[in-house]
Every structure is written in C-alpha cells, then in structure tokens.
C-alpha positions in Angstrom: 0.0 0.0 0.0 1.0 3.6 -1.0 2.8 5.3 2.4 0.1 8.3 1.4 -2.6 5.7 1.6 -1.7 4.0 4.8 -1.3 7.5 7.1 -4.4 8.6 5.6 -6.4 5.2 6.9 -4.2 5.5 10.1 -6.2 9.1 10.3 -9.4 8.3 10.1 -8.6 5.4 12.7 -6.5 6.9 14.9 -6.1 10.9 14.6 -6.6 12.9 17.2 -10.0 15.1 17.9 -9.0 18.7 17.5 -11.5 21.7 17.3 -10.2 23.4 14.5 -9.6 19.5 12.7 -13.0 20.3 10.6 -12.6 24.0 10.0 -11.9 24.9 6.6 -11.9 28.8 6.7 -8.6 29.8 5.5 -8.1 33.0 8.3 -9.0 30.3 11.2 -6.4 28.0 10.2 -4.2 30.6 9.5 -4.7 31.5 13.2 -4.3 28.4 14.5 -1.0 27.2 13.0 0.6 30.5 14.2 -0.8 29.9 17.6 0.6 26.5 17.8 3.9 27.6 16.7 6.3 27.2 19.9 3.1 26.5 22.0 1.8 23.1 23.6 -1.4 22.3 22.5 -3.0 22.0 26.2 -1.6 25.9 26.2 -2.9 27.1 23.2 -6.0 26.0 22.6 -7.3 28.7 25.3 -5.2 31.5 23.5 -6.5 30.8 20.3 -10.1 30.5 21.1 -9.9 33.8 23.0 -8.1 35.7 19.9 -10.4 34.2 17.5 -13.6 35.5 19.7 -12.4 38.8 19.9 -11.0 38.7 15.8 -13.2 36.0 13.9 -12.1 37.2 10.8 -9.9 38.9 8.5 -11.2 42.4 8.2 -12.1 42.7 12.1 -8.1 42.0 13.1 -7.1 44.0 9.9 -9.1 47.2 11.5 -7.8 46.6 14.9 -5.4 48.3 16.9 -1.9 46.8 16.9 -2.0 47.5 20.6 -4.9 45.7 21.3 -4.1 42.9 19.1 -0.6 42.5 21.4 -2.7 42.4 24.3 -4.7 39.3 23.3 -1.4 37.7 22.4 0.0 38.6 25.9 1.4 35.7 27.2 2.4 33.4 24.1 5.7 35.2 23.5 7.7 35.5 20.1 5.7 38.8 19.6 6.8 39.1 16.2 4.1 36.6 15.4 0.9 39.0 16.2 2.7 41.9 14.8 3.0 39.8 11.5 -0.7 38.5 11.9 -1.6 42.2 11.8 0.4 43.1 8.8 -0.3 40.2 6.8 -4.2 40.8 7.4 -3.9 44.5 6.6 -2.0 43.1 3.6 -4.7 40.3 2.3 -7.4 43.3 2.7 -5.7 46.2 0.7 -3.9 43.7 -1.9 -6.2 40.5 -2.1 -9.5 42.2 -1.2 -9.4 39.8 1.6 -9.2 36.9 -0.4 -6.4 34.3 0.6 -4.4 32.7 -1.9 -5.0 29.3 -2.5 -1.2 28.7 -3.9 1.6 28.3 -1.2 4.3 30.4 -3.2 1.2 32.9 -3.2 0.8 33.0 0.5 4.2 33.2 1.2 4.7 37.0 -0.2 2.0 37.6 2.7 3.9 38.8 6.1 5.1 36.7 8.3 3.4 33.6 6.7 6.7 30.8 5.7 6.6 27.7 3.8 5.5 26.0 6.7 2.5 28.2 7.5 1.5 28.4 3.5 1.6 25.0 3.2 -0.9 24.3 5.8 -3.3 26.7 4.9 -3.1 25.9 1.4 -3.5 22.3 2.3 -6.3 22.2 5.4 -8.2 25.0 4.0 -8.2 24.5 -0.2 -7.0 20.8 -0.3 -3.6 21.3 -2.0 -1.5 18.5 -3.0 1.6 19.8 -0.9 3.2 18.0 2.4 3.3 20.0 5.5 6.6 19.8 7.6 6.9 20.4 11.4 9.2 18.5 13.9 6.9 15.7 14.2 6.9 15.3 10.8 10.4 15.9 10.3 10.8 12.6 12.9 8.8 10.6 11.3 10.4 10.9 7.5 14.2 10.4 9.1 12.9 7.3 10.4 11.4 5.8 7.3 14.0 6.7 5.1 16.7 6.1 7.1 18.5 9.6 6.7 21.2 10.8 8.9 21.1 14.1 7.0 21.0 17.4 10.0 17.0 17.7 10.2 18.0 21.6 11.5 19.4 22.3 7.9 17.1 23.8 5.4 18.6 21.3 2.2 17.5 18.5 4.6 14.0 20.2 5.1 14.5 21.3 1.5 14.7 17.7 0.2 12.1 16.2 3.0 9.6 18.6 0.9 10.2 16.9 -2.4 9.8 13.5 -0.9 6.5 13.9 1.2 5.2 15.8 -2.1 5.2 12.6 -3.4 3.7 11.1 -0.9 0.5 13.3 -0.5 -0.3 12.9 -4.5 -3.9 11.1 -5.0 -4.6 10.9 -1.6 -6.8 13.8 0.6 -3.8 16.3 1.3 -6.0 17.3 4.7 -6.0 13.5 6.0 -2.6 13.0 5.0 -0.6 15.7 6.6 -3.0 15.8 9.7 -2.1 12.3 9.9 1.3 12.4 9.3 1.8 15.0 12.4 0.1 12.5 14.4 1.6 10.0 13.6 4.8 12.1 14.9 3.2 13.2 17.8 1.4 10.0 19.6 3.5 7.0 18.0 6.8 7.9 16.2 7.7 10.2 19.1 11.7 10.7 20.3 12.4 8.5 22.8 10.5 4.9 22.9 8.4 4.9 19.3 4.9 2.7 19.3 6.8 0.4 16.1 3.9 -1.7 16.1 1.5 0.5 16.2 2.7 2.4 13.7 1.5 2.1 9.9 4.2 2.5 8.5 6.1 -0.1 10.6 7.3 -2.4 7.6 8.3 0.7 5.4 10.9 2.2 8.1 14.3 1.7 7.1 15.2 3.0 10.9 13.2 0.3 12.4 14.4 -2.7 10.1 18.0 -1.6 10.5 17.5 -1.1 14.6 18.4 2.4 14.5 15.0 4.7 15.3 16.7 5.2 18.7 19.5 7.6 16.8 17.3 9.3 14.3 16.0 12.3 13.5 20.0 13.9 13.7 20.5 17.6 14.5 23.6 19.1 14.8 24.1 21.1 18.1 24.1 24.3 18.1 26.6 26.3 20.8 25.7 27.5 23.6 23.9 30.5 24.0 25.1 33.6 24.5 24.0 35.3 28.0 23.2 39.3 28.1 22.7 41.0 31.8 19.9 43.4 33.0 18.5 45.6 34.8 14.9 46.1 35.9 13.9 48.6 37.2 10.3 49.0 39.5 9.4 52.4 40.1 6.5 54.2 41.9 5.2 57.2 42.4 4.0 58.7 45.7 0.1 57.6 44.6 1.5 53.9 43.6 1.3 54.4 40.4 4.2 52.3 38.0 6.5 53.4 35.6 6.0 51.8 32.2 6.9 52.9 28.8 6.4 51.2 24.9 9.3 49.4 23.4 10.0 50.7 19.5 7.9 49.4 17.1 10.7 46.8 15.8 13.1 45.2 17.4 13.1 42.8 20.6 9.3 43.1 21.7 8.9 45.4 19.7 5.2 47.7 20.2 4.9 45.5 24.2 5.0 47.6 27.4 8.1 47.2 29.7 9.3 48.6 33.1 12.6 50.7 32.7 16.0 48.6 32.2 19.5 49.0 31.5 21.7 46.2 29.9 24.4 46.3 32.3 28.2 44.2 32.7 28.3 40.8 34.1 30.2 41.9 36.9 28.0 44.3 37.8 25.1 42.2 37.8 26.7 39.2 39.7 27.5 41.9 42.6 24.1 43.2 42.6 25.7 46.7 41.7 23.4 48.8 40.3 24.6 52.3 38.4 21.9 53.8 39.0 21.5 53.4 43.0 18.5 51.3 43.1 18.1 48.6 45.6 18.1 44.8 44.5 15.2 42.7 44.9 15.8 39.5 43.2 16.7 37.8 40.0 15.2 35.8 37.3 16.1 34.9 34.2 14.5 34.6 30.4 15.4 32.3 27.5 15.0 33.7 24.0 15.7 31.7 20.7 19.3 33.4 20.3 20.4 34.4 23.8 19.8 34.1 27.8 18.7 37.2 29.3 19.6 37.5 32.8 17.5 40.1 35.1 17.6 41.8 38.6 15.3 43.8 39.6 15.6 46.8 41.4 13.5 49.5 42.8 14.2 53.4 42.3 12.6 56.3 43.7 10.9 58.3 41.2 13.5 60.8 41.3 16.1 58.7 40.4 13.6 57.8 37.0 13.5 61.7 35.8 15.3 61.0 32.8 13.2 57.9 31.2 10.0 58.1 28.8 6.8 57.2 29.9 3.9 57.3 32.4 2.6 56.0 35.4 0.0 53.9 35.4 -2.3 52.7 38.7 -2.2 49.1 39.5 -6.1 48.8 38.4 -5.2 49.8 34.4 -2.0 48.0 34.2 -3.3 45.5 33.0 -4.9 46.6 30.2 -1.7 47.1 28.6 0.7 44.1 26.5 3.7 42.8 28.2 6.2 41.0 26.9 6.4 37.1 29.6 9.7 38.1 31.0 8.1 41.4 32.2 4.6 39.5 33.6 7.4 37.0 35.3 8.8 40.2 37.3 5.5 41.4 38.0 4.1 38.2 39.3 7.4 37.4 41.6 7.2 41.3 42.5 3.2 40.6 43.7 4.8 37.8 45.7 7.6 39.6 47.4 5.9 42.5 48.4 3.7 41.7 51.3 7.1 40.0 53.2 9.4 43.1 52.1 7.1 46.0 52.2 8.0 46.8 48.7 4.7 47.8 48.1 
C-alpha cells in the first residue's frame, strides 16, 4: 500500500480530535497554526479561542489596533508573530480584497506567513496536494527513510519537501498531513516509538535496521550567549508604576516594559546597580538566540527623571501588553511584596 494511503487510513482510525480538525476557513487555520507555533497544544487552545472571539475574521483584526491585538497575544511570547498577523491581514485586505491565496508560493509573499504556515493553509483549507513539515513530521520521515542528514538544515528540510510531495499525490492532502503529524506526535515520538502500532512499521528503514533510537540527527548548536539586565520598578507617591512602549521593531517590539538598563556581568553578579536602586531579586529569560539574565531593582521616582513614559495605577495595568519576561517580574514582585514592604 501507497505510504500516502496507509497515514491517511491511520487518520481516520487513529487521529486525534482537535477543534479546529474540521474547520476549513482559511483566516481560522491561519490563526491556529501561528498559535501553535512554539506552543503546547493543552496551552494554546485557550489562547486561540480567546483571539479568534475577539477577531473572527480577517477584516475585524485587519481594523484593529496593533495594541490591542498585542494584548490578546499577551502571554504566548515570540511577539513578532501578532505583529506579523496584523500586517499580513492588513496586507490580504488592501492587496487581495481579503481573499487568501489558495497557492503556497502565493501566500508566502503575505507577512510573516513561511513555507511551513503556507503549506498548511493551502493544504487544510483548499486541499492542496503539498506535504506539510513540522518537527513531528520531520521525525517521522528520518525514520522511514533512514536519513542521517542534520534535520536543523534547510537542504535537509529542502529535500524532506520533495519527498513527502510525493507522498501526498492522490490521496486527501487534509487526512494526510494531519495524519502524518500524528503519527509524529502519539506513535513515532523521540524517545521509545509505538513500532507496532505504527503504519508504517514495515516501510521504516530506521526500524528494520535497529536504528530509530538515533534518528531524527540535529547538529548542536553552541551554547547560547548570555546578556545581563536591569529592571527597574518604580513608583510614584500615589502607587502608580513606571511603564513605557518598546520601539515598534526590534526585541518586543510595540509590548509595554518597566525601565532597564543592559548592564556588565560583573556588575550584575554583585548586585551593583549604576543607577542606586536597591536589589530585589533575580530571574532569568530564554529567548531563541540568547539568555537574558534580570535583577530587579526599585528606584525612587526621582532617580527615574530621565526615562519616557507614564505611570499607570495598578487597576489599568493590565490593560496594557507585556512582553512574559516582564509578567514573570511582576508576578514574583506581587509575591515579594507583602514579606518586604516593597509595596
């Protein structure tokens, strides 16, 4: 049997029950794949059911603030994704007459939107014969083929694509790749693969050869590189904080922050602050490229003359879009402060 025929009668066995699994409305599953990017499932289900009330469709999140639009991402981090949403749905109104594509190479000249993305919408939503490739998937092709080639490479991805393009020909492209990720996901996963309860069982060249256990490859990266800040919480005499808007590009770019300072490594080891504020405690924040390493300090407003901004009373705060590692201060701060009197 075809590999295309046997994940697609896998599917309708064995795939998983997902709300947006019947949708076809190209802006919903648009949504919901950029949700899902760097998100668990049990996490973003919630998220994207709450954006997609407030937007349910194109021309309401094209007309939106980009503010508010931030604020209903609060919490899902890599920011760059809602700012994209935005543009990319401004785009498809003013260029498309918010009409989507139906063609991947089509979709990809939209903000934002990769091969990735494109080839899921033009799959799940217009039935396109093209393979969609995440992690899962990426794990599951290794195995049956047997290829050592670096998974994190794009001429491995590059050549994954021509292969499962193959496989999704004559058979429903929606089954397929929702089957395929599956498959990834509940039975081909890293560490201990369900072999034989996997379709594709006598088709693996991994598991004839004994070898599933050392594929998919990546080649490790270094390790990352690790920046120091400060924090800085600030109040006024009515208890009122000091926030202020980040540029529009750029790390969190458009998000509310407190004031900060990227400081020395010494400095932040000895809890030294240039600026005379008193240390509170430390956290720290991983991003894709680097570790960000923060103490927080408080100032008196004074000492804040110099910085952009406003204060804003605990009751409106949050109504405004912060970036995690700044809700991860806040949080430990609201803790803190009844044993310290930092209120």
């Amino acid at each position: 049997m075809h590999i295309g025929d046997r994940i697609v009668k896998w599917y309708e066995q064995q795939g998983r029950d997902m709300p947006w699994r019947e949708v076809h409305d190209p802006y919903l599953i648009w949504i919901q794949e950029v949700v899902m990017q760097q998100t668990r499932i049990e996490q973003g289900v919630g998220y994207y059911e709450r954006f997609v009330a407030r937007f349910p469709d194109l021309k309401t999140l094209a007309e939106a603030p980009l503010d508010e639009v931030l604020k209903y991402w609060e919490g899902l981090g890599y920011y760059s994704r809602a700012r994209n949403l935005h543009a990319a749905a401004q785009q498809l109104v003013s260029e498309h007459g918010g009409i989507f594509p139906r063609d991947p190479q089509a979709l990809m000249r939209l903000k934002g939107i990769g091969p990735y993305t494109a080839r899921a919408i033009a799959s799940f939503a217009f039935g396109a014969e093209t393979g969609v490739i995440d992690g899962n998937v990426l794990r599951v092709m290794a195995r049956v083929l047997g290829d050592d080639s670096p998974i994190n490479q794009p001429r491995t991805r590059k050549a994954f694509q021509g292969i499962i393009d193959t496989w999704v020909q004559g058979v429903p492209s929606r089954a397929f790749n929702h089957g395929i990720i599956d498959l990834g996901a509940t039975v081909c996963t890293p560490t201990q693969p369900g072999c034989l309860l996997c379709p594709l069982e006598t088709a693996c060249v991994a598991r004839a050869e004994g070898h599933t256990h050392l594929l998919p490859f990546k080649e490790k990266k270094g390790p990352k590189p690790v920046r120091y800040f400060h924090f800085y919480m600030v109040h006024d005499a009515r208890g009122a904080r000091l926030i202020r808007q980040r540029p529009a590009q750029g790390l969190w770019g458009g998000l509310w922050e407190i004031p900060n300072a990227e400081v020395e490594a010494e400095a932040f080891q000895r809890q030294l602050d240039p600026r005379g504020g008193d240390y509170c405690f430390s956290l720290r924040h991983i991003f894709t490229h680097f570790e960000m390493q923060i103490g927080v300090y408080t100032l008196p407003t004074p000492a804040a003359a110099g910085w952009e901004g406003q204060f804003v009373s605990p009751e409106k705060i949050s109504t405004f879009a912060f970036a995690r590692a700044v809700l991860n201060i806040f949080s430990r701060w609201e803790k803190n402060a009844p044993q310290t009197g930092l209120l």
